[in-house]
N, CA, C and O atoms as CSV, one atom per row, in Angstrom:
chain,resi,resn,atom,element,x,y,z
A,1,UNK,N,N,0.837,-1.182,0.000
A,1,UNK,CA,C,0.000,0.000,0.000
A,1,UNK,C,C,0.879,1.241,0.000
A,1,UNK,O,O,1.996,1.324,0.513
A,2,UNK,N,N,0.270,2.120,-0.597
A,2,UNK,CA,C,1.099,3.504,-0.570
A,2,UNK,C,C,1.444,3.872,0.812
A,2,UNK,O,O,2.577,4.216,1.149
A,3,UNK,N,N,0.407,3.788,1.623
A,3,UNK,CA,C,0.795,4.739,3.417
A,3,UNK,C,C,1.940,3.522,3.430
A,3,UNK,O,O,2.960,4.210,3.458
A,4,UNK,N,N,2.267,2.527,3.428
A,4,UNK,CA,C,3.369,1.676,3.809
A,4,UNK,C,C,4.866,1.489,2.777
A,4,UNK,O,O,5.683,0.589,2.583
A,5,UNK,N,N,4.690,2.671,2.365
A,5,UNK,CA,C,6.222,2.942,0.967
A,5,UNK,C,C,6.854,3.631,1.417
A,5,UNK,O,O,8.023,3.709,1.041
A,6,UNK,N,N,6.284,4.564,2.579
A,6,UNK,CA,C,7.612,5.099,3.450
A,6,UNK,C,C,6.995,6.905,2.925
A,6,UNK,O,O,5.970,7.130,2.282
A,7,UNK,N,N,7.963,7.920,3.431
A,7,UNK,CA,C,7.041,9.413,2.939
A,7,UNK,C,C,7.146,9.865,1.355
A,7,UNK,O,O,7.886,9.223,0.609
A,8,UNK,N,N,6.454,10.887,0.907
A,8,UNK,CA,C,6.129,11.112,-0.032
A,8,UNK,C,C,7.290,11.986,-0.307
A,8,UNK,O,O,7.627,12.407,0.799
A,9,UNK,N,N,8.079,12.477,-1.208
A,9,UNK,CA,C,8.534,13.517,-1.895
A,9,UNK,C,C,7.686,14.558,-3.123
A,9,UNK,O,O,7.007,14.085,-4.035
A,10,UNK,N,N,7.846,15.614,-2.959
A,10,UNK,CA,C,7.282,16.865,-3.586
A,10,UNK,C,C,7.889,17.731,-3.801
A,10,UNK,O,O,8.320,18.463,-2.910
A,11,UNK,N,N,8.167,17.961,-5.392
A,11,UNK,CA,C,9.094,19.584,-5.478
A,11,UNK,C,C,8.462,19.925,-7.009
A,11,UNK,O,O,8.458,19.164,-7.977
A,12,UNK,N,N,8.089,20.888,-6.955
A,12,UNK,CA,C,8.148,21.663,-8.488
A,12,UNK,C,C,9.032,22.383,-8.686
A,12,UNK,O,O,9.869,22.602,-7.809
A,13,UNK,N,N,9.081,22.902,-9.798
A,13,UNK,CA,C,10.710,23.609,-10.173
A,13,UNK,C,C,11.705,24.698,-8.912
A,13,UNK,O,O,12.933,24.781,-8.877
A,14,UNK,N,N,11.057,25.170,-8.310
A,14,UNK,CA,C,11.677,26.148,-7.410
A,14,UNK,C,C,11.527,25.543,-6.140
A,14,UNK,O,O,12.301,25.866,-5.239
A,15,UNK,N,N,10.449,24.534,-5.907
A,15,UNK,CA,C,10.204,24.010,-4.636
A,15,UNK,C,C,9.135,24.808,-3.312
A,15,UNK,O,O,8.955,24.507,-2.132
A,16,UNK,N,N,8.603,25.886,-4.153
A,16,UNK,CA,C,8.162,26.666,-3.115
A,16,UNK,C,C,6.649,26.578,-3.476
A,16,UNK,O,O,5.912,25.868,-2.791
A,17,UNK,N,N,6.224,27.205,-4.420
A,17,UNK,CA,C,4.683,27.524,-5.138
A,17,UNK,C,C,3.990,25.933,-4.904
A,17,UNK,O,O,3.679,25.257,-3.923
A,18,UNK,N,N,3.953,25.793,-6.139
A,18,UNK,CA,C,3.032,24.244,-6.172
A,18,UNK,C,C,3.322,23.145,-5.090
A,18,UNK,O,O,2.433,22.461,-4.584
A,19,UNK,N,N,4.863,23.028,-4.738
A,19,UNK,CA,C,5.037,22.211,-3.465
A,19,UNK,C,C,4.444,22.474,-2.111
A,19,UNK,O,O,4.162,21.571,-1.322
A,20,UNK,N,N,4.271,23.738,-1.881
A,20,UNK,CA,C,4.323,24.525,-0.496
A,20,UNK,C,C,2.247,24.555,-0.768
A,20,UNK,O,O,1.472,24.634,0.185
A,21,UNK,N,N,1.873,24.485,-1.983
A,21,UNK,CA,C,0.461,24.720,-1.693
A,21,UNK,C,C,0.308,23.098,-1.689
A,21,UNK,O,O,-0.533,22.755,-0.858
A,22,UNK,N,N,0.701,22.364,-2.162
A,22,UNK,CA,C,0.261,20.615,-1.790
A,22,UNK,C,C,0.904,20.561,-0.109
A,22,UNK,O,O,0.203,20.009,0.738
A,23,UNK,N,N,1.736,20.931,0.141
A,23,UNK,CA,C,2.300,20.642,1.721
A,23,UNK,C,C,0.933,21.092,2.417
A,23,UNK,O,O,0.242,20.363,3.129
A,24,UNK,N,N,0.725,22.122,2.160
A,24,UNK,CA,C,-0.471,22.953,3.126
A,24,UNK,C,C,-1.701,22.284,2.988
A,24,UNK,O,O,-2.497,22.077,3.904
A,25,UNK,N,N,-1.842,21.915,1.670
A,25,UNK,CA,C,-3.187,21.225,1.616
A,25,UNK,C,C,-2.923,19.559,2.237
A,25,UNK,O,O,-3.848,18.877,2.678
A,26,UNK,N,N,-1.938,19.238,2.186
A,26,UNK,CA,C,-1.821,17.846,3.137
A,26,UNK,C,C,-1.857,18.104,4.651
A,26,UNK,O,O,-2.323,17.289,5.448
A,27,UNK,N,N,-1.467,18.990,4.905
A,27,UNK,CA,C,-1.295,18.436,6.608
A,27,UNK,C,C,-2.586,18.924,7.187
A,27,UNK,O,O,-3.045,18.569,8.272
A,28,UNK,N,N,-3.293,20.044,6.082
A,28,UNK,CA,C,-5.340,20.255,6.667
A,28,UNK,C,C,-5.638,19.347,6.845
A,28,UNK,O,O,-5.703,19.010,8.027
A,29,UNK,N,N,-6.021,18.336,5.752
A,29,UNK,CA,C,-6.217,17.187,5.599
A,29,UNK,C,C,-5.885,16.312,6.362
A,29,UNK,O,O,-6.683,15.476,6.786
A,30,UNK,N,N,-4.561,16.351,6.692
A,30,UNK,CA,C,-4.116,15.436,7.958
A,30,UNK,C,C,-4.628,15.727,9.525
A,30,UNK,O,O,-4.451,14.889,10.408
A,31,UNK,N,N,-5.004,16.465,9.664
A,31,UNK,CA,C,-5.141,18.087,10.386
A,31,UNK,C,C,-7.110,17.024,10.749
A,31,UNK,O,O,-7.494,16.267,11.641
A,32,UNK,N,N,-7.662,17.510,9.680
A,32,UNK,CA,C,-9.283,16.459,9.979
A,32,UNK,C,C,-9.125,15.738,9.928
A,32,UNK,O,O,-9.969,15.146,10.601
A,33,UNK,N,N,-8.191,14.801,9.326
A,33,UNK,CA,C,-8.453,13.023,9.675
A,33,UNK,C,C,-8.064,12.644,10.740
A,33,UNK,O,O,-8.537,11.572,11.117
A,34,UNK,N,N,-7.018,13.375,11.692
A,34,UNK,CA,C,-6.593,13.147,13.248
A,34,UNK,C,C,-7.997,13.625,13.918
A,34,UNK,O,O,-8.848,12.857,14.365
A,35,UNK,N,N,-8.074,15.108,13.899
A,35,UNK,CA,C,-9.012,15.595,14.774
A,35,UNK,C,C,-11.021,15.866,14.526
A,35,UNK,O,O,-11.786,16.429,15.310
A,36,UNK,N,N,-11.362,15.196,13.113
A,36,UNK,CA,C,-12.399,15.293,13.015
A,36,UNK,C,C,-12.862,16.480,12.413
A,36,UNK,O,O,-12.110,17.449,12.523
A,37,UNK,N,N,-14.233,16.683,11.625
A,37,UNK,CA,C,-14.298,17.761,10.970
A,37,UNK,C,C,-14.879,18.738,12.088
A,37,UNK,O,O,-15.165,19.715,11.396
A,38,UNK,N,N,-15.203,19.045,13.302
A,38,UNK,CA,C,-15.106,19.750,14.433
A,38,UNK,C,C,-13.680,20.949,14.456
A,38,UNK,O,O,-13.665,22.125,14.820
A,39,UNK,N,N,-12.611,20.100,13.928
A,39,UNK,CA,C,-11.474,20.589,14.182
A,39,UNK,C,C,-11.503,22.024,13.753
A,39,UNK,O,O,-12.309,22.417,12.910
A,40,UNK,N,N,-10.214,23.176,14.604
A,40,UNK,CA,C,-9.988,24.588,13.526
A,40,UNK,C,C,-9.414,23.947,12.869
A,40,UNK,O,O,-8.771,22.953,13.204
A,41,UNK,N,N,-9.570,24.515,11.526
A,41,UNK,CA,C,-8.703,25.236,10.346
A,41,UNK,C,C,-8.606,26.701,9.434
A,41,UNK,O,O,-9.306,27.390,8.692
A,42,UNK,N,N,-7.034,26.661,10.121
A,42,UNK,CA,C,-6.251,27.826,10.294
A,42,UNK,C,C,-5.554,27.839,8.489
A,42,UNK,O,O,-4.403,27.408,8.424
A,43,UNK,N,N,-6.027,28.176,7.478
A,43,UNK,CA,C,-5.268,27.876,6.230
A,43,UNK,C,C,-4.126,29.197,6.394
A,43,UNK,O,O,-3.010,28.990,5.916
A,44,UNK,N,N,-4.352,30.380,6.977
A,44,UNK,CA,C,-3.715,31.104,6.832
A,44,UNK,C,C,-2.246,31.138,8.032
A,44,UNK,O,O,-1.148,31.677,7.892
A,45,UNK,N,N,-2.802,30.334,9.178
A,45,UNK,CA,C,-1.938,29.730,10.084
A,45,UNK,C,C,-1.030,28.687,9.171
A,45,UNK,O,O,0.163,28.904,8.962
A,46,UNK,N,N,-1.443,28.004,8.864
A,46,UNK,CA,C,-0.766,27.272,8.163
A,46,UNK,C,C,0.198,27.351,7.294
A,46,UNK,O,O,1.239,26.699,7.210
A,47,UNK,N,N,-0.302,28.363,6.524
A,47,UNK,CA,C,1.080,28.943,5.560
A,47,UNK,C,C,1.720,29.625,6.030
A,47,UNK,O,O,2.742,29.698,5.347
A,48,UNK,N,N,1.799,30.526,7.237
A,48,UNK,CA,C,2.752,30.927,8.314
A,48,UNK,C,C,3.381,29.988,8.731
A,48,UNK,O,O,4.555,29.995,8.361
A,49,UNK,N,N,3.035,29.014,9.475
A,49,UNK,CA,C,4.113,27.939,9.667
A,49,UNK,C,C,4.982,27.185,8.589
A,49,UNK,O,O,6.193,26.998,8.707
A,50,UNK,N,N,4.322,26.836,7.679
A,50,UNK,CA,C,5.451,26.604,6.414
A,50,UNK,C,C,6.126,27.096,5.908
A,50,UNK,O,O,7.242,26.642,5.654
A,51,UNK,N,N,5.666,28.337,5.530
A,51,UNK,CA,C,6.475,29.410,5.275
A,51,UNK,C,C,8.039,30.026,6.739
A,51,UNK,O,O,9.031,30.745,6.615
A,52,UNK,N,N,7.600,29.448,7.623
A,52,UNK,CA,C,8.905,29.579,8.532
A,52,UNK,C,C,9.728,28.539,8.224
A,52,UNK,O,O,10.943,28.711,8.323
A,53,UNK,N,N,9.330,27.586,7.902
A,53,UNK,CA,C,10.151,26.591,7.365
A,53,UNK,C,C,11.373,27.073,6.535
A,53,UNK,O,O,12.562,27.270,6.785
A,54,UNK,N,N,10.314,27.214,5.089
A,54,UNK,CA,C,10.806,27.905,3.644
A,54,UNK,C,C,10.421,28.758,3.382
A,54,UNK,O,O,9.211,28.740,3.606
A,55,UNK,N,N,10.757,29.694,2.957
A,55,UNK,CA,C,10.028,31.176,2.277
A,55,UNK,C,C,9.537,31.018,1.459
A,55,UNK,O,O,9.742,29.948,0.886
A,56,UNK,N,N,8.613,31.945,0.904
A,56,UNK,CA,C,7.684,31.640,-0.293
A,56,UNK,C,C,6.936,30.208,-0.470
A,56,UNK,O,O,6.986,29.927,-1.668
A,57,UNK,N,N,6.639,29.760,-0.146
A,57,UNK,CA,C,5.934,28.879,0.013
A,57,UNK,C,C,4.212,29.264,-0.013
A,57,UNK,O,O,3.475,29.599,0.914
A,58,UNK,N,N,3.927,29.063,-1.486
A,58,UNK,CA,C,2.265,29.050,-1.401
A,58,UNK,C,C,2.705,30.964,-2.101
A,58,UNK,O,O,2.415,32.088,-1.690
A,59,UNK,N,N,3.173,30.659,-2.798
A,59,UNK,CA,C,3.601,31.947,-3.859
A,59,UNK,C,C,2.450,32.729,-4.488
A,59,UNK,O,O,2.614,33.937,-4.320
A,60,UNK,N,N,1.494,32.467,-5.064
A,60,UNK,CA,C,0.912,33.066,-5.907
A,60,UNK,C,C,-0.785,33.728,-5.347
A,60,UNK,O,O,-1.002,33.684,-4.136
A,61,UNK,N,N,-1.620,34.166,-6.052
A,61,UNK,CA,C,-2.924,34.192,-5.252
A,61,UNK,C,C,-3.804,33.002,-5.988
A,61,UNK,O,O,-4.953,32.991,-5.546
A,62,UNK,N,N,-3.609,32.195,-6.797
A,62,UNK,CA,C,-3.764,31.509,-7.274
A,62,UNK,C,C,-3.915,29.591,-6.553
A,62,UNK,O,O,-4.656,28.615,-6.441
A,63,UNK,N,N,-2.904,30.012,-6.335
A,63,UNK,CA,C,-2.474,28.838,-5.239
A,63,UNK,C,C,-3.157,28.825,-3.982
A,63,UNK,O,O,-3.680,27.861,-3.424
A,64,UNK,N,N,-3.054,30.584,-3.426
A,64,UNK,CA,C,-3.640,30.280,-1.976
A,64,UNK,C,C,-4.585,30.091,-2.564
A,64,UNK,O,O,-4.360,28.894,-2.742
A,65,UNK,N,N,-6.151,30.356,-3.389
A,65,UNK,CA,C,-7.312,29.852,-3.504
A,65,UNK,C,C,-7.513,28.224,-3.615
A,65,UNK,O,O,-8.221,27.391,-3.049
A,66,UNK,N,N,-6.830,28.217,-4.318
A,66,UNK,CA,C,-6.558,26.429,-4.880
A,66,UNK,C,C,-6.302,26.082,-3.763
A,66,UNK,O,O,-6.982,25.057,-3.727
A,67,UNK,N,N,-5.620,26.179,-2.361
A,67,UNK,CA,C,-5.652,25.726,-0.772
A,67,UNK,C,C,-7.163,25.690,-0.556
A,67,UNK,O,O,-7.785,24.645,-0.746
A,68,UNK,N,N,-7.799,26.885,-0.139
A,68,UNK,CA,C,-9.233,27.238,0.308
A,68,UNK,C,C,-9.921,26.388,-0.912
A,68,UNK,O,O,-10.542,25.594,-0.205
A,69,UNK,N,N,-10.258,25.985,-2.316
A,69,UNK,CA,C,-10.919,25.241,-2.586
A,69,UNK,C,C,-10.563,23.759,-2.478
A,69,UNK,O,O,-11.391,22.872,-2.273
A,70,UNK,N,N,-9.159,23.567,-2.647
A,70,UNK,CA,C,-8.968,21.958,-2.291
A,70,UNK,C,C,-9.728,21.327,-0.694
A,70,UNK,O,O,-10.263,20.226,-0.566
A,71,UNK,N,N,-9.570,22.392,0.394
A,71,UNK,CA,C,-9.732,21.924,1.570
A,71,UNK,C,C,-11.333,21.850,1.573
A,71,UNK,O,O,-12.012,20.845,1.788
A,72,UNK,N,N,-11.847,23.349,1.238
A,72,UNK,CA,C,-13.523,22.853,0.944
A,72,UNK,C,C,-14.116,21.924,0.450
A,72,UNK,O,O,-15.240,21.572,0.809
A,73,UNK,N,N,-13.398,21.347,-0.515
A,73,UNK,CA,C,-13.632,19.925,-1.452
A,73,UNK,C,C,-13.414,18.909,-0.726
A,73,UNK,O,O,-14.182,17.978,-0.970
A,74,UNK,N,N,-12.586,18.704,0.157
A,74,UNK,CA,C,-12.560,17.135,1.244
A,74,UNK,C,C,-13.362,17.658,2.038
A,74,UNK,O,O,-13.697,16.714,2.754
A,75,UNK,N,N,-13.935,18.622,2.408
A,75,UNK,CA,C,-14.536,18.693,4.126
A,75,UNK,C,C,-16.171,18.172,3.275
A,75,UNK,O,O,-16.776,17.101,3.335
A,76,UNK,N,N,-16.448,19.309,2.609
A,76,UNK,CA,C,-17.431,18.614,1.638
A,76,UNK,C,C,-17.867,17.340,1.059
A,76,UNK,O,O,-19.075,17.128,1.171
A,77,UNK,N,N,-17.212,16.493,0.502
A,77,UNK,CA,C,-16.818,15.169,0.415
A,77,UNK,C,C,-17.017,14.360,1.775
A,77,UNK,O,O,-17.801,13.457,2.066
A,78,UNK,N,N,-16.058,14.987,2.477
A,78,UNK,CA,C,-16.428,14.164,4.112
A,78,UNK,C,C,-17.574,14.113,4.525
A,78,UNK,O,O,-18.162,13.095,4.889
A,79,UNK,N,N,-18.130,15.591,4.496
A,79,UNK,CA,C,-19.782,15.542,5.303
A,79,UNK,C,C,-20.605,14.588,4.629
A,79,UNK,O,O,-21.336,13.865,5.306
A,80,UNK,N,N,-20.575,14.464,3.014
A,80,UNK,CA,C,-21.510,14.072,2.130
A,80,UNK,C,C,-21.076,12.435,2.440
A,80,UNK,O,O,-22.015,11.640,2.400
A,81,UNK,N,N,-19.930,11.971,2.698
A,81,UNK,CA,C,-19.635,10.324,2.913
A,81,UNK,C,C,-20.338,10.113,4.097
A,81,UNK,O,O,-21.167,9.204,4.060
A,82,UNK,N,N,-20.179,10.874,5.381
A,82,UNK,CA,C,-20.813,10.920,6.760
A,82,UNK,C,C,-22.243,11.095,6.655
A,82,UNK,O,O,-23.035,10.774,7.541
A,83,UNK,N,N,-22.548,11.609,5.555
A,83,UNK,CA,C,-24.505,11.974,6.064
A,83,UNK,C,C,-24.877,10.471,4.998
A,83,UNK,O,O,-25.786,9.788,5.470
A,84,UNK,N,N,-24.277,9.943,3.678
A,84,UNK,CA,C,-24.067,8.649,3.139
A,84,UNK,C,C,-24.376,7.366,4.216
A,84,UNK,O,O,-25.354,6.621,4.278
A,85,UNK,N,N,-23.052,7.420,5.093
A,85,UNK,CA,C,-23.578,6.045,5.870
A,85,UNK,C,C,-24.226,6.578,7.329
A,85,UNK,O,O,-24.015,5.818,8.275
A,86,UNK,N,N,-24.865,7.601,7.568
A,86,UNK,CA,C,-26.187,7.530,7.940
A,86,UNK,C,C,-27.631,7.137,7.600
A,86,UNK,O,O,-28.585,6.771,8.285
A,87,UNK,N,N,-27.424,7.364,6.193
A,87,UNK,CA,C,-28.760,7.207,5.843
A,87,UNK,C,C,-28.943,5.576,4.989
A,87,UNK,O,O,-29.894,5.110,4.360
A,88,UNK,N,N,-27.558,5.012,5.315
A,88,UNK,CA,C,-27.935,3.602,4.761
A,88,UNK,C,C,-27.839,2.719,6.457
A,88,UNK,O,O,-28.347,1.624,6.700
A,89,UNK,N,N,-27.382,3.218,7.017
A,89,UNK,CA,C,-27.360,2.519,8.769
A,89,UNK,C,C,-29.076,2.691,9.222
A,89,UNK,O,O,-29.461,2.328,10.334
């Protein structure tokens, strides 16, 4: 299985833009699957902390949206799987 190949690597050409907006959009994600969709999410916290990492990270305004719609798209997805096996239980 993939979770058992060991971690992922990610870089686009500079390593900052497209990498730094998939980093951010993984660890949200990781972020509700630990703590539940109850949980905060901080997208703009988030790219503060990565961005201390690496600079520039999540470069464009483009990207940050593409964060805010990727994450709306799993939480969305989630509720709609969760209200799913309610209504077949």
């Amino acid at each position: 299985s993939i979770q058992d190949s060991g971690p992922i690597i990610v870089h686009c050409s500079a390593g900052i833009g497209r990498t730094g907006t998939f980093i951010v959009i993984d660890i949200i994600i990781d972020q509700i699957n630990q703590h539940g969709l109850d949980c905060e999410i901080d997208i703009q916290r988030t790219i503060q902390i990565v961005r201390a990492k690496r600079s520039g990270m999540v470069q464009t305004i483009a990207q940050y949206k593409f964060v805010y719609l990727a994450v709306q798209h799993y939480v969305n997805t989630l509720q709609q799987r969760i209200q799913a096996e309610h209504v077949s239980d």
